[in-house]
C-alpha positions in Angstrom: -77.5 35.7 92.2 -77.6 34.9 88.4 -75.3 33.0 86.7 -75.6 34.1 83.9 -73.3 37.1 84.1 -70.9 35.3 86.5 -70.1 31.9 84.8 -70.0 31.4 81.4 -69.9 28.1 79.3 -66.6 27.3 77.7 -67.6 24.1 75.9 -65.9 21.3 74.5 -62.1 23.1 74.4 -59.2 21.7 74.7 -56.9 22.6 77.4 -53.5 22.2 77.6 -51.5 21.2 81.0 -49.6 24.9 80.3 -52.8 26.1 79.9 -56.2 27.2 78.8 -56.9 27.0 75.5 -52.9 27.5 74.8 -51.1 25.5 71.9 -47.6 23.7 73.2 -47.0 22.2 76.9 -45.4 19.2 77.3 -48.1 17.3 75.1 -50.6 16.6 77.8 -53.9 17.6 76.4 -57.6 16.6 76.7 -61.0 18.1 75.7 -64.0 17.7 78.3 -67.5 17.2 77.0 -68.5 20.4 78.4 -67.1 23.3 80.4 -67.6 26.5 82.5 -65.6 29.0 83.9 -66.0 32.1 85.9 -66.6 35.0 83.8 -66.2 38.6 84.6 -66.9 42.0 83.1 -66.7 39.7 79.3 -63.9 37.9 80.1 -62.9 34.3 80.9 -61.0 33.8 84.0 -58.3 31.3 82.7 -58.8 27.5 82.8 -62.4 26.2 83.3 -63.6 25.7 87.0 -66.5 22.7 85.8 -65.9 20.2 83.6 -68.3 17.4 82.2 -67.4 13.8 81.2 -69.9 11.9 79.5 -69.1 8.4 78.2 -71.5 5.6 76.8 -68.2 3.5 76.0 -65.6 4.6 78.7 -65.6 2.6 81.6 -66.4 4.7 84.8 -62.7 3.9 85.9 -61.6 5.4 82.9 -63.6 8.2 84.0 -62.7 8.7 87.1 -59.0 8.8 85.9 -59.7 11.6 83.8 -61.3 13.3 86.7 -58.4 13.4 88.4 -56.2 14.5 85.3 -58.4 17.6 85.2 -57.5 18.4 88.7 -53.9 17.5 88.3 -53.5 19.2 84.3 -55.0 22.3 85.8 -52.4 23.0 88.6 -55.9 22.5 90.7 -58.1 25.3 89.0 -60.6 22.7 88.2 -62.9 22.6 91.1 -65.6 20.3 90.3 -65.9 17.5 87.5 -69.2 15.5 86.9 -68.9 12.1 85.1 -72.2 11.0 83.0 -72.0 7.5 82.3 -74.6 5.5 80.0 -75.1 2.2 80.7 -77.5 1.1 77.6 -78.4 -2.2 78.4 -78.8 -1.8 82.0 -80.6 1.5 80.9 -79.5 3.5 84.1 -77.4 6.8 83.9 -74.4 7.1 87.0 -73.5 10.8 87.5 -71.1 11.5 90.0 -69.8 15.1 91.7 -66.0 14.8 91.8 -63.7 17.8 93.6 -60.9 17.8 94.8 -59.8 19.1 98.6 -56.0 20.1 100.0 -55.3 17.7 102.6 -54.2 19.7 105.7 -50.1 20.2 105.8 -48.3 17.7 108.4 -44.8 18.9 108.8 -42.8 19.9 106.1 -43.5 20.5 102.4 -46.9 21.3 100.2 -50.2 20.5 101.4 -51.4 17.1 99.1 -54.2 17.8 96.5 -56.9 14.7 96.9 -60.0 13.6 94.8 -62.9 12.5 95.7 -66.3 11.4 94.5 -68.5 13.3 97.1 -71.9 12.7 95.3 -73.2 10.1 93.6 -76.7 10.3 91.6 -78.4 7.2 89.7 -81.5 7.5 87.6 -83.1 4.3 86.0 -85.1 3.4 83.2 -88.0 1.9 85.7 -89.3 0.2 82.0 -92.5 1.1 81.7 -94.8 2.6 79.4 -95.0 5.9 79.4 -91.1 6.5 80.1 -91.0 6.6 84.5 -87.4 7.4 85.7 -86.0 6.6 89.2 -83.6 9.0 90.7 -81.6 8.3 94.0 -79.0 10.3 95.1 -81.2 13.5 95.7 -80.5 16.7 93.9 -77.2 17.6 92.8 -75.8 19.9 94.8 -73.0 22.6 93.0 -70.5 24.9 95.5 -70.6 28.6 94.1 -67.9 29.6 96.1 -65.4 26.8 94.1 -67.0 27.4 90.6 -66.6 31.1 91.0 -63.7 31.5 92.6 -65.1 34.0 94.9 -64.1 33.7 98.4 -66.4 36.6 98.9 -69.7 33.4 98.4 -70.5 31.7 101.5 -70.2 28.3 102.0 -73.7 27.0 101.9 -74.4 28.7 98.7 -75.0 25.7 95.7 -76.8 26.0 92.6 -79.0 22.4 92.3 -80.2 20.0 89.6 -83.1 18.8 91.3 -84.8 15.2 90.6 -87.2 16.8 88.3 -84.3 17.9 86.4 -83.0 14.8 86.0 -86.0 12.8 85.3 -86.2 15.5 82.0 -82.5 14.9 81.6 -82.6 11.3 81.4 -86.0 11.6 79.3 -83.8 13.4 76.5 -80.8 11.0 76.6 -82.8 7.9 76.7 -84.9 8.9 73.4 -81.8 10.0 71.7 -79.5 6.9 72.6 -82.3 4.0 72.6 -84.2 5.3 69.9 -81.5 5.4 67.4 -81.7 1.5 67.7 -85.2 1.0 67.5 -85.8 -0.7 70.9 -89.8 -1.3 72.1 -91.0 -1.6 75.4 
């Protein structure tokens, strides 16, 4: 399968909690780093399935609040977010895989929406000289069948960021946020 006709990159927008990329609502409104949405015969499909946070200053509780308002803004259309947190001067990057899972119903009522970090991925400036990156936490490991929205996708089928791709990754961000202050090894 290639993605590239079947999910298409939305961006930084802004999305409102009446909707994508609608002006009003009640006022709640936020812009993710980055996001990607099911896309079909050259349209969008509504609000963005993936979001990316990436924060140097936010705390990762911060974070991980906004994870959850994705989920909660987007009347649960947001399937997956993935934090990115710098931490400069421990020089380690903390991604984690957030989704979000209906509880089964007990009795009465609507089935409860919960959110969950199910993946967590560190990589680590090891220090030495060339650059060498640690990565634990294995490859990251996306759910077609959520970011599609095709029921149609079995279960098993991800697309991955392997450790490779994250030793590259980290490569990139470390250069451009340590070497904008000059630091030596």
């Amino acid at each position: 399968m290639g993605l590239d006709k079947d999910w298409g990159l939305t961006g930084a927008v802004t999305c409102y909690s009446e909707g994508f990329r609608s002006g009003g609502g009640n006022g709640s409104a936020g812009s993710a780093d980055s996001s990607m949405t099911p896309y079909r015969k050259g349209h969008y499909r509504g609000f963005p399935t993936f979001m990316i946070e990436a924060g140097c200053s936010w705390s990762l509780a911060s974070m991980r609040a906004k994870a959850e308002w994705w989920f909660q803004v987007s009347n649960h259309t947001v399937k997956t977010v993935l934090l990115a947190k710098l931490d400069e001067s421990r020089r380690t990057i903390t991604l984690e895989r957030w989704e979000e899972r209906q509880q089964e119903q007990i009795g009465e009522g609507e089935a409860e929406w919960v959110a969950a970090c199910q993946q967590t991925i560190t990589i680590s400036d090891t220090g030495s000289n060339p650059p060498v990156y640690r990565v634990t936490g294995g490859d990251l490991m996306l759910n077609l069948k959520l970011l599609l929205l095709d029921s149609s996708l079995q279960e098993e089928e991800y697309v991955a960021m392997t450790i490779d791709d994250f030793q590259d990754y980290a490569e990139r961000v470390f250069e451009y946020a340590l070497g904008r202050h000059a630091v030596s090894r």
